[in-house]
C-alpha positions in Angstrom: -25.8 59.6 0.5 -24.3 59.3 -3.2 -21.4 57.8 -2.1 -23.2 55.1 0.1 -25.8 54.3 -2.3 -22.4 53.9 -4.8 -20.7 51.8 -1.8 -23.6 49.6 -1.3 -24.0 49.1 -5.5 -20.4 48.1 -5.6 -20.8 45.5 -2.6 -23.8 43.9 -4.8 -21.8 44.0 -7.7 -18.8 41.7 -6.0 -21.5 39.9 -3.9 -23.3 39.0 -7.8 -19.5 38.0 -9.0 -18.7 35.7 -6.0 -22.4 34.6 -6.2 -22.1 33.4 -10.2 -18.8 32.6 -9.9 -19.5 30.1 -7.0 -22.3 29.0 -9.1 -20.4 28.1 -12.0 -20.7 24.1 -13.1 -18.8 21.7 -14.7 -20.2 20.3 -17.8 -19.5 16.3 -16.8 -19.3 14.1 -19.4 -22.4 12.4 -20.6 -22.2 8.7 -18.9 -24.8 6.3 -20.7 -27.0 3.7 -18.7 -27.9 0.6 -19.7 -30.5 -1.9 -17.9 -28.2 -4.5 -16.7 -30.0 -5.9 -13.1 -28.3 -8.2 -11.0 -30.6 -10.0 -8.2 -29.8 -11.0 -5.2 -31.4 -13.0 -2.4 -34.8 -11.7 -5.0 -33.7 -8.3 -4.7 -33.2 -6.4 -8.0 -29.9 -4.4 -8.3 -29.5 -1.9 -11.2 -26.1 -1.8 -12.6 -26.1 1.2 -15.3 -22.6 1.0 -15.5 -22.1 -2.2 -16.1 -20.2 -1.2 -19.3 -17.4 0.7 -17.9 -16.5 -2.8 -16.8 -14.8 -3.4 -20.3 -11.4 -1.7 -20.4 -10.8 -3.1 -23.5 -13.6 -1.4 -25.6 -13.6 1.9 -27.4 -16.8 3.5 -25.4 -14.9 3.0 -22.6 -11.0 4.6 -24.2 -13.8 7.2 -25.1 -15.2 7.7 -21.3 -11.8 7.8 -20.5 -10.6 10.7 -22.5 -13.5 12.8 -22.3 -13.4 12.9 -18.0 -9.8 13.4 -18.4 -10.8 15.9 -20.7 -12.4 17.7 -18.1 -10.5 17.3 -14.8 -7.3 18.3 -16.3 -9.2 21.5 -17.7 -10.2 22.4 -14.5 -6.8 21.9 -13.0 -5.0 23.7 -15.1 -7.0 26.9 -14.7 -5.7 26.5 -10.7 -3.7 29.4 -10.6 -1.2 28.2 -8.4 -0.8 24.4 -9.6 2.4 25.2 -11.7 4.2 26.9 -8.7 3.0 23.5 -6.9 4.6 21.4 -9.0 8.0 23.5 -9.2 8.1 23.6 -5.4 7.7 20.1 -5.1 9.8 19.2 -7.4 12.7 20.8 -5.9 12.1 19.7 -2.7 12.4 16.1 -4.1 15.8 17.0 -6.2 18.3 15.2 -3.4 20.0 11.6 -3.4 18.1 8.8 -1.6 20.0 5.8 -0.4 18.5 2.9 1.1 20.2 0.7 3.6 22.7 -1.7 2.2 22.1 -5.3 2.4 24.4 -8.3 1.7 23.3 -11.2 -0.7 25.6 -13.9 -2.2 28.6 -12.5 -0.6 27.9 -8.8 -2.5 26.5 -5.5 -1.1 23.8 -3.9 -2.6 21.8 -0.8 -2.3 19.1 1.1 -3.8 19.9 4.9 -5.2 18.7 8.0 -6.6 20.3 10.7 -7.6 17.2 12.7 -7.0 14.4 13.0 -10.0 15.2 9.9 -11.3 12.2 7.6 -12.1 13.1 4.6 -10.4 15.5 4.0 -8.4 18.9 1.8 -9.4 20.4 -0.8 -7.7 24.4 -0.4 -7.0 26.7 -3.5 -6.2 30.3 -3.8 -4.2 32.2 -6.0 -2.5 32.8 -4.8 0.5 31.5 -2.0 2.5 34.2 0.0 1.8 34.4 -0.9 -1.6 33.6 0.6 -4.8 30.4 0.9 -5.9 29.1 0.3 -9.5 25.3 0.2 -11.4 23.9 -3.5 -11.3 20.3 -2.8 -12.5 18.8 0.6 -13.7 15.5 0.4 -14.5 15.4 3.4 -15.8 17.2 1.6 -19.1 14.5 -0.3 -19.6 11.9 2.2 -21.0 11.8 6.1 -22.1 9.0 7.1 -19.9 10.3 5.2 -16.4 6.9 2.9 -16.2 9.1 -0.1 -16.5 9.8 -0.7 -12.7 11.8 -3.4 -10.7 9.7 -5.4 -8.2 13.0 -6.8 -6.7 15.6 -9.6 -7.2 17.4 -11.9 -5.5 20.9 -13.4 -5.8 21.9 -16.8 -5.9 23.8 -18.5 -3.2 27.2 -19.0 -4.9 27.1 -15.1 -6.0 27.3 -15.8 -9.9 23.6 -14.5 -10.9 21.1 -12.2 -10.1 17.1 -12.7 -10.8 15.3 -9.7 -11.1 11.8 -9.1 -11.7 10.8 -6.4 -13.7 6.9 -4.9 -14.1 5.4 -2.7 -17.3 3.2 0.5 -16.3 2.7 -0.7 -12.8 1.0 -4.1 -13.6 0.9 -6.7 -10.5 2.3 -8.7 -13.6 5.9 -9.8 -13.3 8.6 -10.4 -16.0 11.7 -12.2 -14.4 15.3 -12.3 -15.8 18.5 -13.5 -14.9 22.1 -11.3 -15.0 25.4 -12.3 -14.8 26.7 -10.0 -11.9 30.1 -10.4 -13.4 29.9 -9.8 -17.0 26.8 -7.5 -16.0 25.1 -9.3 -19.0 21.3 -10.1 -19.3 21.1 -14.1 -19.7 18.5 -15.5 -22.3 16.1 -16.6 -19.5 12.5 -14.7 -19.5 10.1 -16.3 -17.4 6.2 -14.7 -18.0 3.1 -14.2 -16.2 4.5 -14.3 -12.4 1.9 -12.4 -10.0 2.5 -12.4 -6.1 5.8 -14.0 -6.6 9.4 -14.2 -5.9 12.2 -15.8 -6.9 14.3 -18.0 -4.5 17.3 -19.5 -5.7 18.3 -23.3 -5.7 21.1 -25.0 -7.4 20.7 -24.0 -10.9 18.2 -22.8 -11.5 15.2 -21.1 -8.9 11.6 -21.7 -7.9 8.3 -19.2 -8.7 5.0 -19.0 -8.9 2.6 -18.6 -11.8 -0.6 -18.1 -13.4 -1.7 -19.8 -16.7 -1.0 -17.2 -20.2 -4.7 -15.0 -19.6 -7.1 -14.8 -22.7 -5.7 -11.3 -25.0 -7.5 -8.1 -23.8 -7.8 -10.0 -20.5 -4.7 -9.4 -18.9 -6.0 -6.6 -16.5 -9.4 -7.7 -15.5 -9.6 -11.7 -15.8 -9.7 -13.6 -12.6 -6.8 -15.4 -12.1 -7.0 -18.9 -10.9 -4.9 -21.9 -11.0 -1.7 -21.0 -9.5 1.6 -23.1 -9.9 4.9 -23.1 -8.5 7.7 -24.3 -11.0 11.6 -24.8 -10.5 13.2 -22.9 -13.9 16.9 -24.3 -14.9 19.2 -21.3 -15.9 19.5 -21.9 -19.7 16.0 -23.5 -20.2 13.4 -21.9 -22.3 10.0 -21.2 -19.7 7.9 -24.4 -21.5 10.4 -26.8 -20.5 10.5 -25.7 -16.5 9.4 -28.5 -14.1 6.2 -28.3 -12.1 7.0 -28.5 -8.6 3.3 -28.1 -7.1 -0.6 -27.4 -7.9 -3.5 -28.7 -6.5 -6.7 -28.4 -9.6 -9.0 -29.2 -6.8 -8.6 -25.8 -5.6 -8.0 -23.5 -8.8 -8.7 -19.9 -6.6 -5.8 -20.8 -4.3 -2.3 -18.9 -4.6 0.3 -20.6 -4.4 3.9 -19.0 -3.1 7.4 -20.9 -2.3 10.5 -19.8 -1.0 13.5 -21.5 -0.1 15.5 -21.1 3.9 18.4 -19.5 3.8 20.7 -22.4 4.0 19.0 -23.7 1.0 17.9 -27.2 2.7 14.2 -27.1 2.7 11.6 -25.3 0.2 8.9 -23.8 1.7 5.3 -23.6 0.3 2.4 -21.5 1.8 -1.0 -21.9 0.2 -3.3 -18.8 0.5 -6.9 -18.5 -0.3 -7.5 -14.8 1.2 -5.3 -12.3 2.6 -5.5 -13.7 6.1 -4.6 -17.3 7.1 -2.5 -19.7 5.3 -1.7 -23.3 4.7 2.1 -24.6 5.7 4.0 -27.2 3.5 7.9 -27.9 3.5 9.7 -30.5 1.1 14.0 -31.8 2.1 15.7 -30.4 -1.1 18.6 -32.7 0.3 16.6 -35.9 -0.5 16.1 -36.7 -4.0 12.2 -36.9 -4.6 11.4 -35.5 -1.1 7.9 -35.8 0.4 5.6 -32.7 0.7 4.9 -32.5 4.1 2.0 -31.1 5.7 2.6 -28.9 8.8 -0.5 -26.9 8.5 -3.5 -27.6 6.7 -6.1 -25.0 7.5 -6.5 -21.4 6.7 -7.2 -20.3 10.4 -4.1 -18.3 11.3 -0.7 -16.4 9.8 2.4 -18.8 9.7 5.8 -17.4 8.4 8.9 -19.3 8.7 11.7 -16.8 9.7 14.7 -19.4 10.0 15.6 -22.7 9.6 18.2 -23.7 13.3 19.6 -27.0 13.7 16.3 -29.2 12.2 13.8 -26.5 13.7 11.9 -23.9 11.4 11.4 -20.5 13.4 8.1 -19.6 12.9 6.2 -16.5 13.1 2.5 -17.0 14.0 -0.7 -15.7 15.5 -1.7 -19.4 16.0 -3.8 -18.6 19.8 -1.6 -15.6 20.4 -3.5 -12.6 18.4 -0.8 -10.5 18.4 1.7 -12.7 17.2 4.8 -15.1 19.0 8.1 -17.1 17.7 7.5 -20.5 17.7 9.9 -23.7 16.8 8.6 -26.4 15.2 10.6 -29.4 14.6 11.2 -31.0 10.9 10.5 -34.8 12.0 8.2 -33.9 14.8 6.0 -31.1 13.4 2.4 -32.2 14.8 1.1 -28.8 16.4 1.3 -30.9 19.7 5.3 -30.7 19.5 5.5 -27.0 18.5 7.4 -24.7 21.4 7.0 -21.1 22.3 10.6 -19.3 21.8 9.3 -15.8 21.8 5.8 -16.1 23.4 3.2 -13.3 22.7 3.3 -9.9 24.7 1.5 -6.9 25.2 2.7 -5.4 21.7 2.5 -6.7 18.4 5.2 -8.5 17.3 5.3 -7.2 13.5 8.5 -8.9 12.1 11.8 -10.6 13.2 14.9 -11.9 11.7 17.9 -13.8 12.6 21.1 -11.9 12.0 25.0 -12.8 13.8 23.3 -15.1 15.9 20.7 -13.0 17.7 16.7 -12.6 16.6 15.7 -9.4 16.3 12.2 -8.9 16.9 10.5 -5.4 15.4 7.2 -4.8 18.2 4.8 -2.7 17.4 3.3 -0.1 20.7 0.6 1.9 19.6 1.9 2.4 16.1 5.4 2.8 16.4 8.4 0.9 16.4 9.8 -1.2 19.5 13.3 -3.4 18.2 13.7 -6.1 20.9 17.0 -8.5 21.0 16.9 -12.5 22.0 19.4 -15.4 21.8 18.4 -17.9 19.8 16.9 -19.7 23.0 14.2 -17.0 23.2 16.2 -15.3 25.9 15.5 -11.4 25.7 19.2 -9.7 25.9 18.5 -6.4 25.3 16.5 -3.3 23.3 18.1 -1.1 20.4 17.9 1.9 21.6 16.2 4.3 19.0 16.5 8.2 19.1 13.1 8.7 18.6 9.6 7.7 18.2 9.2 6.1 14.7 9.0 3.1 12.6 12.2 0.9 11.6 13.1 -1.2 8.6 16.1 -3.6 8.3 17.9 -5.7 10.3 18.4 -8.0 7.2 21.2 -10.6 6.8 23.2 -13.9 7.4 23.5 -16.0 11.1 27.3 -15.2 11.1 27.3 -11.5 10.0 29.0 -8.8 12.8 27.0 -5.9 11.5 23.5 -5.4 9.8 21.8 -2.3 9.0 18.4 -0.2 9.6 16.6 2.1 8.9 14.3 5.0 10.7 11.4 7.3 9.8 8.6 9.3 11.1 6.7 11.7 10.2 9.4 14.8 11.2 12.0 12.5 10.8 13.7 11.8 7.4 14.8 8.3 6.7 18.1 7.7 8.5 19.9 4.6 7.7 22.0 3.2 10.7 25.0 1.0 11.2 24.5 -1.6 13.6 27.5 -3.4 15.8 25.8 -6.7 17.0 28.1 -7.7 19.3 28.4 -4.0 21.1 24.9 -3.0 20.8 26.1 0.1 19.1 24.3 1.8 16.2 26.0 4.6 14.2 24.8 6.8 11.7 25.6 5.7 8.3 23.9 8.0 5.7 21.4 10.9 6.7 18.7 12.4 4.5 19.8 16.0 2.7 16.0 17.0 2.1 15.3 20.7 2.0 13.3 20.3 5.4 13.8 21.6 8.9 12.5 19.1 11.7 12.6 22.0 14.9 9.5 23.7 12.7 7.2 20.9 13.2 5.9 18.7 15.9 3.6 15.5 15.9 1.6 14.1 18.9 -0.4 11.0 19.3 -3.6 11.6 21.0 -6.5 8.9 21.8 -10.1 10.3 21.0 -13.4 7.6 21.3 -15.2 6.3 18.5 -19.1 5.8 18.2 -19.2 3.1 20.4 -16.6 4.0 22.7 -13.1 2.3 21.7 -10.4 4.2 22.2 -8.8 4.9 18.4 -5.2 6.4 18.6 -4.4 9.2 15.9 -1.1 11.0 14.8 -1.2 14.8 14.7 1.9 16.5 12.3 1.3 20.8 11.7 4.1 23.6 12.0 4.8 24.5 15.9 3.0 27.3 17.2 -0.5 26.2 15.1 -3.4 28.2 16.2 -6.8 25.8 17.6 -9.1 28.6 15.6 -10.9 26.2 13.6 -9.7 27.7 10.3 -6.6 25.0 9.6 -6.2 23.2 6.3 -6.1 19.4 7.2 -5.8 16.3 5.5 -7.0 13.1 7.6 -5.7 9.7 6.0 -7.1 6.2 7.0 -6.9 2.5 5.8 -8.8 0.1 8.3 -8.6 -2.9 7.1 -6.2 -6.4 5.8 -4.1 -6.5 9.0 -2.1 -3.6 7.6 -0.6 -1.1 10.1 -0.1 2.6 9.4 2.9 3.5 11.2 5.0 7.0 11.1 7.3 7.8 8.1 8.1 10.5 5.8 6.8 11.8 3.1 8.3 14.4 0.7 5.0 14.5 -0.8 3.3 15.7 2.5 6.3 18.9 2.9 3.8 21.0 0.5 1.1 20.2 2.7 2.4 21.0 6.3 4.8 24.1 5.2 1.8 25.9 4.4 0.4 25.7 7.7 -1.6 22.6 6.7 -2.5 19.8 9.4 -1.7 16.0 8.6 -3.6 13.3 10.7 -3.3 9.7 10.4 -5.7 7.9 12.4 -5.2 4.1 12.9 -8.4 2.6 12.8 -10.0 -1.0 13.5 -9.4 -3.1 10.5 -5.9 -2.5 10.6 -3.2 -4.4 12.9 -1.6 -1.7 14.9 -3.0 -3.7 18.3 -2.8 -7.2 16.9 -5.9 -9.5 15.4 -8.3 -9.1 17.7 -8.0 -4.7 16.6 -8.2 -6.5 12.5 -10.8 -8.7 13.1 -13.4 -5.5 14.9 -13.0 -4.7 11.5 -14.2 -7.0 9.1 -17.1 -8.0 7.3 -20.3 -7.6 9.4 -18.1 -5.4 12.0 -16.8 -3.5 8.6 -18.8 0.2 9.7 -17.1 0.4 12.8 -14.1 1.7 10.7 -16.2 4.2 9.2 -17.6 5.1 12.7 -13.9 5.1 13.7 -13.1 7.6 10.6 -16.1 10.1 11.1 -14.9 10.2 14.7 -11.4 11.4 14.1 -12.7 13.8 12.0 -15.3 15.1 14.6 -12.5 15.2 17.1 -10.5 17.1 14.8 -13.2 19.7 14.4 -14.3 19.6 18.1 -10.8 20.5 19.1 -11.0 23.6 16.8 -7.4 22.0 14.7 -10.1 22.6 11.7 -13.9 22.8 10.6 -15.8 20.8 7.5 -15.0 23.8 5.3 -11.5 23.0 5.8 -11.4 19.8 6.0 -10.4 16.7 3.5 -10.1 13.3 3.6 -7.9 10.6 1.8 -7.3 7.0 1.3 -6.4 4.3 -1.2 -7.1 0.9 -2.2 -9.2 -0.5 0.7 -8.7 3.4 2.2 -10.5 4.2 -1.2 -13.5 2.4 -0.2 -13.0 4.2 3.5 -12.8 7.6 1.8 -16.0 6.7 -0.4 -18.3 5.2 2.1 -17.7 8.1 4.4 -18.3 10.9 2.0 -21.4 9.1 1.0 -22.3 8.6 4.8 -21.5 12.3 6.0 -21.3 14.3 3.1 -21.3 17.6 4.9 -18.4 16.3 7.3 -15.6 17.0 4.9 -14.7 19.6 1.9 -12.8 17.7 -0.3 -12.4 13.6 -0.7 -10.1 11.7 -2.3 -10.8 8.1 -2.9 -7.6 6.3 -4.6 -7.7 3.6 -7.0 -10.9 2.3 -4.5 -12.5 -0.6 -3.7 -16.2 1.1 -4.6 -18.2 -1.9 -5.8 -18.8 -4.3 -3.0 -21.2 -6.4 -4.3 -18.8 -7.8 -7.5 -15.5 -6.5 -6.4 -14.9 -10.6 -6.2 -15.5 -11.3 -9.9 -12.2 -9.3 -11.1 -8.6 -10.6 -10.8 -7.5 -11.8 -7.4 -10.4 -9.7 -5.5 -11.9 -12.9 -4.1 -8.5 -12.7 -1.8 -10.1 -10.0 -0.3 -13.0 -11.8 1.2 -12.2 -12.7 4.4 -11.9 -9.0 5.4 -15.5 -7.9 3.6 -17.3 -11.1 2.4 -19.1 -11.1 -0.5 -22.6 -10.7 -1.8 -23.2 -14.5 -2.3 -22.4 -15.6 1.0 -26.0 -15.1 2.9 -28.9 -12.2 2.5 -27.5 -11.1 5.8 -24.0 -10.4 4.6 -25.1 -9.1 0.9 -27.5 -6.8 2.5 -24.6 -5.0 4.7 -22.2 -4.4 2.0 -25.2 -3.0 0.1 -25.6 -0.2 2.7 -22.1 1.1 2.5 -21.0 0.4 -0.7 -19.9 3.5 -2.3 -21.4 3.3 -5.7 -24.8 1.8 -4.1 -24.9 4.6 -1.2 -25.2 7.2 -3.3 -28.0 9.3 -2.6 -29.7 11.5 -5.4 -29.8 15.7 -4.8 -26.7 15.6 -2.0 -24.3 17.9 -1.7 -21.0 15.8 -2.1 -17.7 16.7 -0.9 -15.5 18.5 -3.3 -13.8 15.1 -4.9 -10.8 14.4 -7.3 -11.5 10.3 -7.7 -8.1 8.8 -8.7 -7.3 5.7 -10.8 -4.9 4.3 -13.5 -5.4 2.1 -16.7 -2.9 -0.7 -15.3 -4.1 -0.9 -12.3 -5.0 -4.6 -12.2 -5.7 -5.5 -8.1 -8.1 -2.8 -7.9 -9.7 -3.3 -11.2 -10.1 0.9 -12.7 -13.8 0.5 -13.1 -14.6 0.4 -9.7 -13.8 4.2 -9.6 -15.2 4.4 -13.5 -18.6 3.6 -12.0 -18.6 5.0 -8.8 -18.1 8.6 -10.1 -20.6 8.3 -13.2 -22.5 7.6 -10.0 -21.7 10.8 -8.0 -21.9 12.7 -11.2 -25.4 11.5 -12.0 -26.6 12.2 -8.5 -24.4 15.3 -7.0 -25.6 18.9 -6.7 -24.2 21.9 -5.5 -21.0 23.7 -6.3 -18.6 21.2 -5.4 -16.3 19.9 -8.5 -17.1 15.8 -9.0 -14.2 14.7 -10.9 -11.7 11.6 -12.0 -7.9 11.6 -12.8 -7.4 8.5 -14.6 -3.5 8.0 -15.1 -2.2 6.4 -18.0 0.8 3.5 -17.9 0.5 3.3 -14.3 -1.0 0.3 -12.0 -2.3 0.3 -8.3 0.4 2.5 -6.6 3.8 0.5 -6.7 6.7 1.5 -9.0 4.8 4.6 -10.6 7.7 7.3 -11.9 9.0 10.1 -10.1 7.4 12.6 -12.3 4.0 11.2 -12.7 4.0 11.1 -8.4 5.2 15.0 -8.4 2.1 15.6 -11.3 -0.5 13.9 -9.2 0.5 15.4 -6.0 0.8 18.9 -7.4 -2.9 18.4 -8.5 -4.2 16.8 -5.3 -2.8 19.5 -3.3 -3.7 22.2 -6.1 -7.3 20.8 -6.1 -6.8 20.7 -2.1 -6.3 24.5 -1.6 -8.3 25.3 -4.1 -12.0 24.2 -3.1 -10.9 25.0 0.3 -9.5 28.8 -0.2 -6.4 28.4 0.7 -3.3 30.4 -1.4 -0.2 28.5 -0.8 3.2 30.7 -0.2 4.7 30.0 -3.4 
């Protein structure tokens, strides 16, 4: 009887321990309210945080540093963070090589020896020639946060523009080299955003926004986009205007010039869907501007200029895309001609290389690579060894070979040599990750959303996984802006699935993956069927016992931030652990920051009717926040540069959560410093984050990686 009455102290005693342990709670930094109210349509809508809007000022570098403060305490008590990051980090120590690509009669490629922040771009002459450094941006600052946004070459093969971008800023710097001397020229053109640089003559064309306001660089709007032709030599003040139109000041602006440098090309933009068509003769001296398209209704994106007839790629009455030709003197839409018309699949993109068009299909989410004459006339498919997405099939009318590359989720990039004439691809350079393929297994099932559309999903675990219910998994979404989530690889993802985690991708409405009619179920008033489509997957996922909501997470960014934040607000006790990147969490003024108003033809805004401001007032995140929930356990991330998804969306919505949220369940913010929206970030700031996402991951869910 002693030794039971001992047995059953001794069970309270660790019950007590697990009991106050589980009960143990952060202490969240105090986020002060003010009584800003906004009204709309005569409704009043409190905006506490209406401070955190001001990256500039010290209460906010103060906010900042004191949630920091706090997350990165609690991540570095995770015991096995460190062995995390080691892991990861020498999974990611082997060279990457991207398919080489020939510009102004050279041959580049992009490398990396293996940790190296950003990767460096190698020049040769030939194929078989040797290679040598062009442009290492890793030169260009100690810390790596200086990255290249890409470059182009000019025609004759005597320079190289480059644009270069500081702590992940949409911002571009561009700057010309000499590729023979190697040497930097004295050109510096400022305050390119969404832009290019495409090569004429002398000299090349870009787009620009007027110098913002200092302190406003991150957060302004920007408005009143230009396109200018810069002479090489000339200081930016003297380069010539080429286009603007005042009457419009929230249109962007882009132009490019055709490969055989006779026409420039100039689409007008006022959203992220839809855009206005110019073209100008660059062979006639004062050329006219002429109008092909002068409405916003549909996509149009010339691929080629033939014999006086542009190749155009378009969802003009075909949702999920065609080739058309349009004709330079006869261009009325009454004259245009079906080359390619639309099929079943979506065409996604197509080039013209050794005399052939390549057209990339997309069939439920992967990639299909058809081959036509330059009549239209389908020859033949490249045959692909498996199911995955492709990349490539870049170059000039008269080349014999091009490459491309191919990915999936099991499958590590493999660049291919491609013989145009034989149909022949060969295997040019193989990935050397530590990772063996025969251990893992995707499928792509089809489960029904709310309101009975069939939603296709990819499946990726270790073979042999067990349908207990008790499976680590990570479900990823986007929905929305066209965009497609197709299968590639991820180092990143290895830590996740080699210990017996399960990664899902589920390709919701909102996206493009079946063509515009699959984008536009998605959008605006039609926006919480992509939630519906989300919550679904994850139902499935749980009904098919591959997991349960105690091991369950859920992740997004940018618009997949607002996905992730809508649904953990929606279903709270669906998922264990959310994370919302760099999100899209205030819907009612995401519009007033930067170039967010682009964004309204997927959500619309608060001004537009009662109707429409009332809807994005019931799912957005920071206003469907209910008080004494239970939230998901959630690491919010964010960076100080990020200037497309301004960083106080996230500021605000988790001084929300925080203010609200009870329970156990950690609440907190990683807010990275010197880093922007996602692109160029450094090698070792990606292998920190995703050692703490996974760390955090494990952690609220149980789990004790094999490390």
């Amino acid at each position: 009887m002693r030794q039971i009455i001992f047995l059953i102290l001794i069970l309270g005693i660790i019950s007590c321990n697990q009991i106050n342990k589980s009960k143990i709670k952060l202490n969240y930094p105090v986020t002060k309210k003010v009584d800003t109210v906004d009204v709309y349509f005569g409704t009043e809508v409190p905006d506490p945080y209406r401070w955190l809007e001001d990256d500039n000022s010290e209460e906010t570098g103060e906010w900042v540093k004191a949630q920091n403060e706090v997350t990165f305490d609690y991540l570095s008590k995770i015991p096995f963070r460190d062995a995390i990051k080691e892991r990861l980090t020498k999974i990611w120590d082997y060279p990457k090589v991207s398919a080489p690509f020939k510009e102004g009669g050279h041959y580049f490629a992009y490398r990396n020896d293996g940790l190296q922040n950003q990767y460096v771009v190698y020049i040769k002459e030939t194929l078989d020639g040797e290679e040598k450094v062009i442009l290492d941006p890793n030169k260009l600052s100690e810390d790596g946060t200086v990255s290249l946004t890409g470059f182009e070459v000019s025609k004759c093969g005597k320079y190289l523009g480059y644009g270069i971008s500081r702590g992940g800023s949409d911002w571009k710097e561009f700057y010309v080299k000499d590729i023979e001397t190697g040497k930097d020229l004295e050109d510096h053109i400022l305050w390119a955003k969404f832009s290019g640089l495409s090569w004429h003559k002398n000299g090349f064309f870009y787009s620009r926004y007027p110098e913002p306001k200092e302190g406003d660089e991150l957060s302004a709007e920007n408005k009143n986009s230009k396109i200018y032709y810069h002479t090489i030599g000339d200081k930016q003040e003297n380069d010539k205007l080429i286009y603007e139109n005042p009457e419009f000041p929230e249109r962007g602006y882009y132009g490019g010039v055709t490969e055989d440098k006779k026409y420039l090309i100039i689409s007008a933009t006022e959203s992220t869907s839809g855009n206005a068509l110019y073209f100008k003769n660059l062979e006639e001296k004062d050329g006219e501007l002429h109008e092909i398209v002068k409405d916003f209704d549909d996509d149009y994106q010339i691929v080629e200029h033939i014999d006086g007839k542009f190749l155009v790629m378009t969802n003009y009455e075909s949702p999920k895309y065609k080739l058309i030709s349009i004709d330079v003197n006869n261009y009325g839409k009454e004259n245009w001609k079906d080359i390619i018309p639309e099929s079943e699949n979506v065409l996604k993109y197509a080039s013209v290389v050794g005399g052939k068009i390549f057209v990339n299909y997309m069939q439920d989410a992967h990639s299909v690579i058809k081959v036509y004459d330059l009549e239209g006339n389908y020859q033949y498919d490249v045959e692909l060894p498996t199911i995955g997405s492709v990349g490539g099939f870049s170059g000039e009318k008269d080349d014999e070979i091009t490459f491309y590359t191919l990915t999936s989720y099991t499958y590590p990039s493999v660049v291919y040599k491609y013989n145009i004439a034989e149909n022949k691809s060969e295997v040019y350079t193989k990935s050397q990750v530590d990772f063996e393929p025969d251990k893992y297994e995707t499928k792509q099932v089809f489960y029904e959303s709310k309101d009975g559309t069939k939603i296709p999903m990819f499946i990726t675990h270790k073979k042999g996984l067990k349908l207990d219910g008790n499976n680590p998994t990570l479900l990823y979404g986007y929905g929305g802006f066209n965009v497609s989530l197709t299968p590639y690889f991820s180092i990143t993802r290895l830590i996740w699935i080699e210990n017996g985690g399960v990664y899902v991708v589920a390709n919701l409405r909102g996206g493009g993956e079946y063509g515009e009619d699959w984008h536009e179920a998605g959008i605006k008033l039609k926006k919480q069927n992509v939630f519906d489509d989300f919550i679904a997957a994850a139902e499935y996922l749980i009904e098919k016992k591959y997991t349960s909501p105690k091991k369950l997470a859920i992740q997004g960014g940018s618009n997949g931030g607002l996905l992730v934040g809508a649904v953990a607000n929606q279903r709270p006790e669906l998922f264990k652990v959310a994370f919302p990147a760099v999100g899209v969490m205030d819907m009612l003024r995401y519009h007033e920051f930067t170039i967010g108003r682009f964004w309204a033809a997927d959500y619309g805004t608060s001004k537009d009717s009662e109707e429409m401001f009332k809807y994005l007032i019931n799912y957005s995140p920071i206003h469907s926040v209910k008080k004494d929930v239970e939230y998901p356990a959630m690491l919010v991330t964010t960076a100080d540069h990020d200037d497309r998804v301004v960083p106080c969306h996230s500021f605000k919505y988790i001084s929300t959560i925080q203010d609200n949220h009870k329970g156990n369940n950690p609440v907190l913010i990683r807010i990275e410093t010197k880093a922007g929206h996602g692109a160029g970030k450094p090698t070792d700031k990606i292998i920190q984050e995703y050692a703490d996402i996974w760390s955090f991951a494990f952690y609220n869910m149980g789990v004790t990686p094999e490390y």
